[in-house]
C-alpha positions as CSV (number, residue, x, y, z in Angstrom):
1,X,49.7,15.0,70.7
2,X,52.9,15.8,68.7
3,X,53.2,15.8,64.8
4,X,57.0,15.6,63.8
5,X,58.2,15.6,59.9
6,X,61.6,15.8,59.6
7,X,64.2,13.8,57.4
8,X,67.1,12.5,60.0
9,X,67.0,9.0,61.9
10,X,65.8,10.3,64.9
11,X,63.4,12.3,66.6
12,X,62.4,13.5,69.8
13,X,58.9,13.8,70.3
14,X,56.5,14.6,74.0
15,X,57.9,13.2,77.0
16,X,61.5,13.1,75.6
17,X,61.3,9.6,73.7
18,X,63.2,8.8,70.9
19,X,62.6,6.6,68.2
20,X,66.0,4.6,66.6
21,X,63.8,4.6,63.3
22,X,63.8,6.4,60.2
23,X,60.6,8.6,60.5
24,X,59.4,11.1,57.5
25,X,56.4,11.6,59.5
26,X,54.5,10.4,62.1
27,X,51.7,11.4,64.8
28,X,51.8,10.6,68.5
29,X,48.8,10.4,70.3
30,X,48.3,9.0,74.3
31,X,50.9,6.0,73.6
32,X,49.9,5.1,70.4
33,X,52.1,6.2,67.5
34,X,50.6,6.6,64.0
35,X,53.3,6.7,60.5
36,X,51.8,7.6,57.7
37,X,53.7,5.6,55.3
38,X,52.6,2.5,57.4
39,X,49.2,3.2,56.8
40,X,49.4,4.2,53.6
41,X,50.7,0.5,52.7
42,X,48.6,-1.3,55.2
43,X,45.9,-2.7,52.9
44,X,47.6,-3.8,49.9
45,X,50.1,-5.8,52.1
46,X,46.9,-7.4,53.3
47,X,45.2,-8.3,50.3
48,X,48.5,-10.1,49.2
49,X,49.3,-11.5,52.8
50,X,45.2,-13.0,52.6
51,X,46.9,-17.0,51.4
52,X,49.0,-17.1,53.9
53,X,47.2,-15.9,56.9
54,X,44.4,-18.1,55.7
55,X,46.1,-20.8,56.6
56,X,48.6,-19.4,59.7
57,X,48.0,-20.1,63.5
58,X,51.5,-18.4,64.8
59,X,53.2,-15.4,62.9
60,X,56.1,-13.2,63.5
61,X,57.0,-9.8,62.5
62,X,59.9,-8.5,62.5
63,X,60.3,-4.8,62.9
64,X,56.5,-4.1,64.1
65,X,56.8,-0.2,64.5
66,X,54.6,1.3,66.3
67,X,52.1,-1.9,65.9
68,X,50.0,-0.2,62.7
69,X,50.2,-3.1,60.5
70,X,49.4,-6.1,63.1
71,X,46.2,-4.1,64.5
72,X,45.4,-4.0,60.5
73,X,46.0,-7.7,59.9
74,X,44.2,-9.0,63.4
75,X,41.3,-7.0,63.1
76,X,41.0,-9.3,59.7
77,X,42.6,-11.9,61.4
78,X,41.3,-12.6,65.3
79,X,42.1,-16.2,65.4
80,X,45.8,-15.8,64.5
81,X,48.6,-15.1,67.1
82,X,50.8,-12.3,66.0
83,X,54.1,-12.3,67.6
84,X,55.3,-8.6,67.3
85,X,59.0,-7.8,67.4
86,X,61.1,-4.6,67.6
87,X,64.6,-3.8,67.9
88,X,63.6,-0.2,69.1
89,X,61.9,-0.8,72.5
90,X,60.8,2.5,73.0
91,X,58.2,1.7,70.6
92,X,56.7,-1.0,72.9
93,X,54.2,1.3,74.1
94,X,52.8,1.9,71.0
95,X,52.4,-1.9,70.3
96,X,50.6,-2.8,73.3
97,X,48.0,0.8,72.8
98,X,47.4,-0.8,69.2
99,X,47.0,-4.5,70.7
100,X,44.5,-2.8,73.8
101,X,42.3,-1.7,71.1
102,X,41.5,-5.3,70.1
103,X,40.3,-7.0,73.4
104,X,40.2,-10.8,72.9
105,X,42.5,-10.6,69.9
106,X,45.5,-12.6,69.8
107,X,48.5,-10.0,69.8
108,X,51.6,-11.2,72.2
109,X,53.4,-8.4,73.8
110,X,56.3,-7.3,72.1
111,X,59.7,-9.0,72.1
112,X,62.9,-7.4,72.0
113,X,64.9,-8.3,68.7
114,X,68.1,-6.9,67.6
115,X,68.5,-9.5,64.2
116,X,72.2,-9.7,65.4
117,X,71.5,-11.2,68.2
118,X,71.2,-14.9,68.5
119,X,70.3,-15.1,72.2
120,X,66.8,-12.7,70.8
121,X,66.4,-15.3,68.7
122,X,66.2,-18.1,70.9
123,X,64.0,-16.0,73.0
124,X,61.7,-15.4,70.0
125,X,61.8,-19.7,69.1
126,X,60.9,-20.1,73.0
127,X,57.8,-17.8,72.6
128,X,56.6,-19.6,70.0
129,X,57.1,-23.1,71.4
130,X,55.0,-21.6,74.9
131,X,52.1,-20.2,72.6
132,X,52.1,-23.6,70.4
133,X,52.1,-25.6,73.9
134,X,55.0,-27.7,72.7
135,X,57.2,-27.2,76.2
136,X,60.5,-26.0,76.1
137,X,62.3,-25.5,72.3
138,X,63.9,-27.8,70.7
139,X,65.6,-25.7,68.2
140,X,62.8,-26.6,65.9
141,X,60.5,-24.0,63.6
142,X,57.6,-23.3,65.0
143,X,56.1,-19.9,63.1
144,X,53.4,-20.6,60.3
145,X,54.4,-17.1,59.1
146,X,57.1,-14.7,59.1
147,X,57.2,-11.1,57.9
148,X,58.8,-7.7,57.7
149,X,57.8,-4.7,56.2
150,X,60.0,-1.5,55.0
151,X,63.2,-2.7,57.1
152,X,65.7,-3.3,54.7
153,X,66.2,-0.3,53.3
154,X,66.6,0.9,56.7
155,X,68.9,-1.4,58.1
156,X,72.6,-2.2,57.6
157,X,72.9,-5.2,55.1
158,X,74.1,-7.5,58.0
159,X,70.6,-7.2,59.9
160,X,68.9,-8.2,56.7
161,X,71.5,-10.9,56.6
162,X,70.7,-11.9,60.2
163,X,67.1,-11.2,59.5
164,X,66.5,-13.9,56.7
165,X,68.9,-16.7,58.8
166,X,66.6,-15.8,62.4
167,X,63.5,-16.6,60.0
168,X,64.6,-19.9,58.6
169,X,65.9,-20.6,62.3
170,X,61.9,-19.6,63.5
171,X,59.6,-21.5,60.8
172,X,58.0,-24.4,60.5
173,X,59.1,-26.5,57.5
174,X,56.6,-25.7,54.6
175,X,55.8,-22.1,56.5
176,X,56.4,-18.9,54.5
177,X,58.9,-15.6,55.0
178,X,57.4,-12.7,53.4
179,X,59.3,-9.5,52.7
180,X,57.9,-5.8,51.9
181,X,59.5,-2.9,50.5
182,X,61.9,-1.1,47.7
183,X,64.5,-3.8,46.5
184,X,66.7,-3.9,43.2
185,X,65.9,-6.3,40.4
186,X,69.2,-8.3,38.4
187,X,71.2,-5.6,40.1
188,X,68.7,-2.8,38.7
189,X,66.3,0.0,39.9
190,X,62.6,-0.2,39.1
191,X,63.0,3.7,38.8
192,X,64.9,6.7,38.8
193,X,62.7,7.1,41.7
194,X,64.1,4.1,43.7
195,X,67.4,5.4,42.8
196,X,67.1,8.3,44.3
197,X,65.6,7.0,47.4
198,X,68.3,4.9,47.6
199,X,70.8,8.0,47.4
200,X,68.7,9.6,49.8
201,X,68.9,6.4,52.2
202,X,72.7,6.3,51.9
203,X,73.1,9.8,52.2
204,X,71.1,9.6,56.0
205,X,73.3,6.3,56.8
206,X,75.9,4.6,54.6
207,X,75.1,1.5,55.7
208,X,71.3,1.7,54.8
209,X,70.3,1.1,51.0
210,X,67.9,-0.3,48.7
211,X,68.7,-4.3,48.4
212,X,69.2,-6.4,45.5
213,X,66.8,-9.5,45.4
214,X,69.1,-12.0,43.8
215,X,71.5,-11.2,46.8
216,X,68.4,-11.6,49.7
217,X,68.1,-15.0,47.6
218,X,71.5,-15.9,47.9
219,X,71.7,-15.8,51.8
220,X,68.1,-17.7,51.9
221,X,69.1,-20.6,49.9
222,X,72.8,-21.2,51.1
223,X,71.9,-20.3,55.2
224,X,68.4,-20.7,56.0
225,X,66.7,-23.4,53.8
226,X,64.5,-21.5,52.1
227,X,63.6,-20.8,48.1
228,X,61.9,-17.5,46.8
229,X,58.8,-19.0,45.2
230,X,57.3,-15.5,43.8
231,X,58.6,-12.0,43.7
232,X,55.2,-9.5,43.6
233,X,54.9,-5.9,42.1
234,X,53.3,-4.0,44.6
235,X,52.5,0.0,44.9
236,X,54.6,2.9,44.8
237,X,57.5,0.0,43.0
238,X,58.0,-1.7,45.7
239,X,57.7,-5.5,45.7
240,X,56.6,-8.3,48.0
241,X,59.2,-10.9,48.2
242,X,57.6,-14.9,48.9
243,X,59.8,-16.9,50.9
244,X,59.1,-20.7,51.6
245,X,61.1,-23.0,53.7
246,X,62.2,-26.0,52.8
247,X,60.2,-29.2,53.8
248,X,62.5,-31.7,55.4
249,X,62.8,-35.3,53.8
250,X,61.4,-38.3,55.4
C-alpha cells in the first residue's frame, strides 16, 4: 500500500503508475485507489443525485476516478447501469477492483474518454445503444443520466466545453446532466476561499480554473439543447449544477 500527499498533477505511486490527475492525497491499496476528497463528498452528492437515479436505467460519468463514487451510488442503486468513463486509463484498474466488490451490480467496464475526442464519443453513444438493446446507434441519446464530479476545475476550459456538447450528444431527450464542484456565480467567488483555490489551480496549470456558471450555461443552451433548471448549494461552497435536455417537439 502507498499513501502519497503532494500538491503537483502527478504522482508516482508502487509499481511505477502514474495518475494524469490532480491528487492532494490519495491511498492505494491491491488495485483499488482510495481519494479522500472523493469520499469525503460521496454522500451528499448522493442525497441530491436520489430524484434522478430514482428514475434512471442507463447513466454516465464522466471522469470516474478511481471508481469511489459509482461503488457509492450502486451499492444504493443495484438496478441502475453505471457507465464509468476516464480519460486517464491508468486508473482503469481501480474501477473494475471497486466494480468486483459489487457482484451482480450493474457497473460496465470503463471506457476511454478524452472530451475532445469525438470518435470517444461515438464509442460511448454505441455502449449505450448495446446495454439499452436498441442495435447499432443512430446518433440518438440514449443515457437517462449524465454526471461529472470535481472535473472542471481541473481541466482546460475546452474539455468542459467538449464535456457539456458529448452529454447533450449522449442523453435521452427529457434526461438530466448534472455537474459537481467549485464554480463562479455572475462572474463572482462564493469565497475568498474559492478564490484562492482558484489561484492555487492556475498556479499548478494555467489552463485549469474555477468556471463561471453563466458561461457552462451558455455552451449548454446554444450547442447541446439543454437548459439549467436549478443551480444547488452544496458543502465546502461548491454547487451542484441541474442540467435537463431539451424534449424534442412532435
Amino acid at each position: 500500500m502507498a499513501t502519497v500527499s503532494t500538491p503537483h498533477r502527478a504522482s508516482v505511486v508502487e509499481g511505477g503508475v502514474v495518475y494524469k490527475q490532480n491528487l492532494s492525497e490519495f491511498v492505494q491499496e491491491d488495485q483499488k485507489v482510495f481519494f479522500g476528497a472523493t469520499d469525503r463528498n460521496k454522500e451528499a452528492i448522493l442525497e441530491k443525485l436520489r430524484p434522478f437515479l430514482n428514475e434512471a436505467r442507463l447513466v454516465l460519468e464522466v471522469g470516474s476516478g478511481s471508481g469511489q463514487h459509482l461503488y457509492h451510488f450502486s451499492k444504493d442503486y443495484p438496478e441502475v447501469t453505471f457507465q464509468p468513463s476516464e480519460y486517464d486509463t491508468s486508473l482503469f484498474h481501480s474501477i473494475n477492483a471497486y466494480a468486483m466488490e459489487l457482484p451482480g451490480h450493474l457497473i460496465k467496464r470503463p471506457l476511454e474518454l478524452d472530451a475532445t475526442n469525438r470518435d470517444h464519443w461515438s464509442t460511448v453513444l454505441h455502449a449505450g445503444h448495446e446495454e439499452e438493446s436498441y442495435g447499432p446507434a443512430s446518433g440518438n441519446g440514449v443515457y437517462d443520466l449524465v454526471l461529472t464530479t470535481n472535473v472542471f476545475h481541473i481541466s482546460a476550459w475546452v474539455v468542459g466545453q467538449s464535456i457539456v456538447r458529448g452529454a447533450g450528444q449522449v442523453l435521452k431527450p427529457g434526461g438530466h446532466f448534472i455537474l459537481y464542484g467549485a464554480f463562479k456565480r455572475n462572474g463572482k467567488f462564493s469565497t475568498p476561499s474559492n478564490e484562492q483555490f482558484d489561484q492555487t489551480l492556475r498556479g499548478r496549470d494555467a489552463s485549469w480554473g474555477v468556471r463561471d456558471i453563466e458561461a457552462i450555461e451558455e455552451v449548454a443552451r446554444k450547442e447541446a439543447q439543454m437548459e439549467l433548471k436549478n443551480v444547488i448549494d452544496m458543502p465546502s461552497n461548491n454547487y451542484m449544477l441541474i442540467f435537463q435536455k431539451v424534449e424534442l417537439e412532435e
